[in-house]
N, C-alpha and C positions, 0 to 999 in steps of 0.2 A: 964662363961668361956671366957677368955679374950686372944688375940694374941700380940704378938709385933710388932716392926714395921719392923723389919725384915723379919717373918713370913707374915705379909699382905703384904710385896714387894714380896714374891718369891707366893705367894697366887694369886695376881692378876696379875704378871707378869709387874711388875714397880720398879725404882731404891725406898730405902730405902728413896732417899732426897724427892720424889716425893708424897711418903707417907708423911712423914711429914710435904710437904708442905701443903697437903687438908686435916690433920689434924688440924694445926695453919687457917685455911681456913673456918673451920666448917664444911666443907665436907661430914666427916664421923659420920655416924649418931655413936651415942653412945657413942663415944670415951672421953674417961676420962685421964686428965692427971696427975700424980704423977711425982712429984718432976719435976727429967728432962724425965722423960720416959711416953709413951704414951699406953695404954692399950684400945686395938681397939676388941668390942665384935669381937669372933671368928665366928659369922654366918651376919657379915656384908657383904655387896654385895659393889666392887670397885665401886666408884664411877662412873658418866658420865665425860668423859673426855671434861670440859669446855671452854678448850683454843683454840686461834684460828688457823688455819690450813695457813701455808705460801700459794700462788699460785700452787708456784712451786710442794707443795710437795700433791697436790690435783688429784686425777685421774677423765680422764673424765671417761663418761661410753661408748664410742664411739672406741671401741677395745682395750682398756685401755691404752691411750695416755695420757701423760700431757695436763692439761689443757692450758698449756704453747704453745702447737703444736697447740691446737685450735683454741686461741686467733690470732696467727701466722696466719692462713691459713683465719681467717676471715677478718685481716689484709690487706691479698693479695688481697680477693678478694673485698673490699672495695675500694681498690684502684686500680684494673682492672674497676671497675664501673665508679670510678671518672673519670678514662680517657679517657673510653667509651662518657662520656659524655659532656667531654668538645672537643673531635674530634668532634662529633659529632654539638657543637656547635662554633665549630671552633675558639677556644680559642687560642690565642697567647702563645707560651711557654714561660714561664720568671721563673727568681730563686725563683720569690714565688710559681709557679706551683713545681716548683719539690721541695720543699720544704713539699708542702700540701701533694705530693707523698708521700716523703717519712718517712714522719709523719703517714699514714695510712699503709704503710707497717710495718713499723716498731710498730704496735700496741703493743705489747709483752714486748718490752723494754723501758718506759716510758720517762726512764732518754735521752736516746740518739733520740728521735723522733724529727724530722723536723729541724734540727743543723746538722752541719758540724761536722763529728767526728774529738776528741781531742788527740785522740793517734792512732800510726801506725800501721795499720793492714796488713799480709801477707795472701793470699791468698790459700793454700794448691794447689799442683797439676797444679795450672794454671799462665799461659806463661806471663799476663798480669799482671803489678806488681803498685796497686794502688799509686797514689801520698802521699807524705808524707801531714800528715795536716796542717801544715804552708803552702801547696803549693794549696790547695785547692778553697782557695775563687779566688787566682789570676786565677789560671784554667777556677771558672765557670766565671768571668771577661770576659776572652779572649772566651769561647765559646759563649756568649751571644752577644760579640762582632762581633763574626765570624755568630750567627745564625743571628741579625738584618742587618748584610751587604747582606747576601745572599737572606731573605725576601724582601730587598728592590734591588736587582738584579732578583727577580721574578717578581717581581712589575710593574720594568721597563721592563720587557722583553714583559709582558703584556699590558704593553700600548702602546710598539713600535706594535702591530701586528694591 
């Protein structure tokens, strides 16, 4: 006794294309094909589903968050570590630290890690309205500017004492 393919989609709960494609696939055990039609024995078992699962659409098992959230938070605290540890070793801030930063936060989103974002983002709810991206590298410019003048006014304030 044989099904169609209509009947093994609404059987194992899959579209008709999906049947057919692990039909053409070898998939299904037994499956005999006539003409244009495929006659799938009727006490076949759906196949395992082979294909690979996006990130995104993968659950952790950790209160059933994306994996996405995970990645995220491992991110952070990657990069709470890193800064732990260059205070600690009294690292000089420069655009390649916060760079390194924000490459570790950003774990989650591959494409935008440790770059200067390329399109302008608004904020929801808050009073502080980031700079456009054209204005960004001049920005960190002038604050690296403003942070080596001020290191070197601790400097000097330190050897006047």
């Amino acid at each position: 006794m044989y099904m169609t393919v209509k009947q093994a989609a609404e059987k194992w709960e899959i579209s008709d294309r999906r049947v057919r494609i692990l039909c053409v696939e070898g998939k299904v055990s037994g499956v005999i094909r006539e003409g244009r039609r495929w006659m799938i024995p009727a006490d076949t078992r759906k196949p395992a589903d082979g294909r690979f699962k996006s990130a995104e659409s993968l659950l952790a098992a950790i209160d059933r968050k994306p994996l996405k959230d995970h990645i995220e938070a491992v991110g952070h605290k990657e990069a709470f570590d890193f800064v732990q540890d260059l205070v600690k070793e009294q690292v000089p801030l420069s655009e390649s630290i916060i760079k390194q930063i924000h490459y570790l936060v950003l774990a989650d989103k591959r494409e935008d890690r440790g770059v200067y974002r390329k399109v302008p983002v608004k904020i929801m709810g808050a009073k502080h309205e980031p700079a456009q991206p054209y204005l960004i590298q001049i920005k960190m410019e002038k604050l690296f500017a403003g942070y080596a003048n001020a290191r070197l006014d601790n400097y000097l304030m330190i050897l006047e004492k």
